[in-house]
N, C-alpha and C positions, 0 to 999 in steps of 0.2 A: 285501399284494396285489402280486401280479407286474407288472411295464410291460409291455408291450405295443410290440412296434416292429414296423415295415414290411418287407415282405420280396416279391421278386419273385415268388412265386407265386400270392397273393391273387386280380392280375390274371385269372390262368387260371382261379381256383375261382372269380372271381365271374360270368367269359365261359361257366364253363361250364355251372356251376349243376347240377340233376340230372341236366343230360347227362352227367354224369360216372360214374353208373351203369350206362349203357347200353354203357361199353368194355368190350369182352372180358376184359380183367384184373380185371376184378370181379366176374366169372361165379361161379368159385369160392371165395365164400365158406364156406358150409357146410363144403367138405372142409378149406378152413384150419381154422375153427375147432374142426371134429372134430380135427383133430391138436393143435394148441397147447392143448385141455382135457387131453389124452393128456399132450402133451409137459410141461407146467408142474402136471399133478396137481390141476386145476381140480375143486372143489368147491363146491355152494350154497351162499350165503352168505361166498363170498370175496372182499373188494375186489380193484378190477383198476384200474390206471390207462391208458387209450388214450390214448397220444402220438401228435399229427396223426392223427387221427381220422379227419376227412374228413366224411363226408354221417354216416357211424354205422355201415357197414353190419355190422362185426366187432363194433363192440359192442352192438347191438340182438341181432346174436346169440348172443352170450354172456350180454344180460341175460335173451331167452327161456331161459336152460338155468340161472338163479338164481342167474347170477353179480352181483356188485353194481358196476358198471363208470361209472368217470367219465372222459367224454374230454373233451379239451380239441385246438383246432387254433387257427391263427393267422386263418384265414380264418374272419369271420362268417356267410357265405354257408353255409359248409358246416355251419357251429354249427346255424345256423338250421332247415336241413333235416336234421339227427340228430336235433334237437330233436322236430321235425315226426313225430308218429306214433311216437314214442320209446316201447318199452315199457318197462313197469314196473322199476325196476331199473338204468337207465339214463338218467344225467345230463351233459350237457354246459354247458360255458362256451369263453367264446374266450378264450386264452391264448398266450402268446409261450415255445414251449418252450425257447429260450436263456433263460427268467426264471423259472424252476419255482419254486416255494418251496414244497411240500409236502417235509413229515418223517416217514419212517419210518411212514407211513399205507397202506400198500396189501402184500397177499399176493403181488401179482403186477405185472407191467407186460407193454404189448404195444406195437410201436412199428414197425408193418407197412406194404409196399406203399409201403419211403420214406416211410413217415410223420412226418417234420422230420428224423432224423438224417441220412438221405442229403441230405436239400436244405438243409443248414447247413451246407455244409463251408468256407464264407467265415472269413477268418480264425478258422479253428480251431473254430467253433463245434458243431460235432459233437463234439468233446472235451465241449463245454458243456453239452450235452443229457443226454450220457451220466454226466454228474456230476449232474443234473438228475433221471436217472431215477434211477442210485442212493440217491441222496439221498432219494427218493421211497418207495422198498425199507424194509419191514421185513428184521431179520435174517433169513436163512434166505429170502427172497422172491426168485422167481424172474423172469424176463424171456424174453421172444421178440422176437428184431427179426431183421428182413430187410433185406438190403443188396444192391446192385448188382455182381456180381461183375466185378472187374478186369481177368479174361485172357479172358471173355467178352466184355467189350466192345471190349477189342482185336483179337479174333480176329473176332469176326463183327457188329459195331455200325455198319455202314459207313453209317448213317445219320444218325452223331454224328462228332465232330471229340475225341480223347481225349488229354488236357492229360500227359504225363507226367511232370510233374513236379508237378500238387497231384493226379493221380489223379483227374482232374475231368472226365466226358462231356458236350459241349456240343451242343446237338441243337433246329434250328430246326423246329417241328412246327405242325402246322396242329389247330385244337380246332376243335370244335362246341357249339355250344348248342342248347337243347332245339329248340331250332324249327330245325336245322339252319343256319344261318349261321354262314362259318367266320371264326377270326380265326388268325393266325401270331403264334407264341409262341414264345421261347426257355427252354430246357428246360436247365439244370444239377444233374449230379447227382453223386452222391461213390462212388467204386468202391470196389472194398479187397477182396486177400488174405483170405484166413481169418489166415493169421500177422498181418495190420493189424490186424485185428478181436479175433486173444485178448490182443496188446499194448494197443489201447483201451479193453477193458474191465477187465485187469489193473490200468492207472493209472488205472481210473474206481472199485476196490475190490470190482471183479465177479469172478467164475472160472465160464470157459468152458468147460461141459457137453458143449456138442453143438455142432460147425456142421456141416448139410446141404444139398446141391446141391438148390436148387427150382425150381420155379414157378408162377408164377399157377394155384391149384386145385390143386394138386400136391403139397403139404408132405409131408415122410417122412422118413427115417432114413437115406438115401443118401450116401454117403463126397461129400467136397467132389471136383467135377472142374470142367476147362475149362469144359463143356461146359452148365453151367445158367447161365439168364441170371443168378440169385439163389442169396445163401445166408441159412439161415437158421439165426440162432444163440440157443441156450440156455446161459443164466447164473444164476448165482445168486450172491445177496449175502452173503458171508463176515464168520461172527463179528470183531469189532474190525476192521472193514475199511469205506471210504467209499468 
């Protein structure tokens, strides 16, 4: 069984509770997941593992379309509410994605919308993860993760404060809870190059397919540029490689 440790964004999943579905950035689900079935060759009956998960909303709809998807997030709050009205197909627990211990169990992984890999980039731990999902990875099993892009939030993030030397966006924001009551939260998050990103999945035993310039609702096949707040990238787990 994995440990379980603390981590600063619990506080915001538990302030914000469902209000977290009502942000704009989680409008489009549907057209994400129409493309990542596309992009990873998703079929009935293939295991999926969702890293930080959140509330469910990716994988309730992946398990409507017969995929067999188990997420896992650090926040119980949000365990709790993926749980809630979970259809068929879809199971959650709370897990510390720096502590994976799943082998070689899943056709696919999905690790979206900064789901733990951007928000662990504290001593290295996003290296952690990504050895976490591999690890996770049948041969041959593929991956989607979305990340914060770097020359994006330099060029127009002027709402964050952007670390250059860990590549780290620091951004004090204001949440809401369902009943509308705000609180101010500090928000860190991990940028990265496409070049960052095929160098850390190279040393996590991955090889990098695809990365495309996105966003929220928006996934597709577009060349990486300045100019998307995200990229989103496709890998897959290579024979004799961890």
């Amino acid at each position: 069984m994995s440990e379980i440790g603390s981590h600063w964004f619990e506080g915001m999943a538990d302030h914000m509770g469902e209000a977290y579905l009502r942000y704009t950035f989680t409008m489009g689900t549907v057209q994400e997941v129409d493309h990542i079935v596309e992009a990873l060759n998703l079929t009935p009956g293939m295991r999926l593992l969702d890293v930080g998960c959140g509330p469910g909303r990716h994988a309730h709809e992946l398990a409507r379309r017969g995929v067999s998807v188990h997420g896992i997030d650090i926040s119980q709050t949000f365990v709790d509410l993926a749980t809630a009205g979970a259809p068929i197909g879809a199971t959650f627990e709370r897990m510390d994605a720096r502590a994976m211990t799943f082998e070689s169990e899943f056709d696919a992984v999905v690790c979206l919308c900064q789901g733990a890999f951007g928000l662990m980039t504290a001593n290295g731990h996003d290296k952690v993860v990504l050895h976490g999902i591999s690890a996770a990875l049948k041969v041959g099993g593929r991956l989607a993760l979305s990340a914060f892009n770097s020359y994006f939030a330099v060029k127009y993030h002027e709402a964050a404060s952007f670390n250059a030397d860990t590549g780290v966006a620091h951004e004090v924001t204001e949440i809401r809870n369902s009943v509308g009551q705000s609180k101010t939260a500090d928000l860190w998050t991990g940028c990265y190059t496409p070049r960052e990103l095929r160098l850390l999945m190279e040393e996590a035993g991955l090889t990098t397919d695809s990365i495309s310039s996105v966003e929220p609702g928006a996934y597709g096949y577009g060349e990486p540029t300045v100019e998307s707040p995200e990229y989103l990238l496709i890998a897959s787990k290579t024979p004799f490689r961890r």
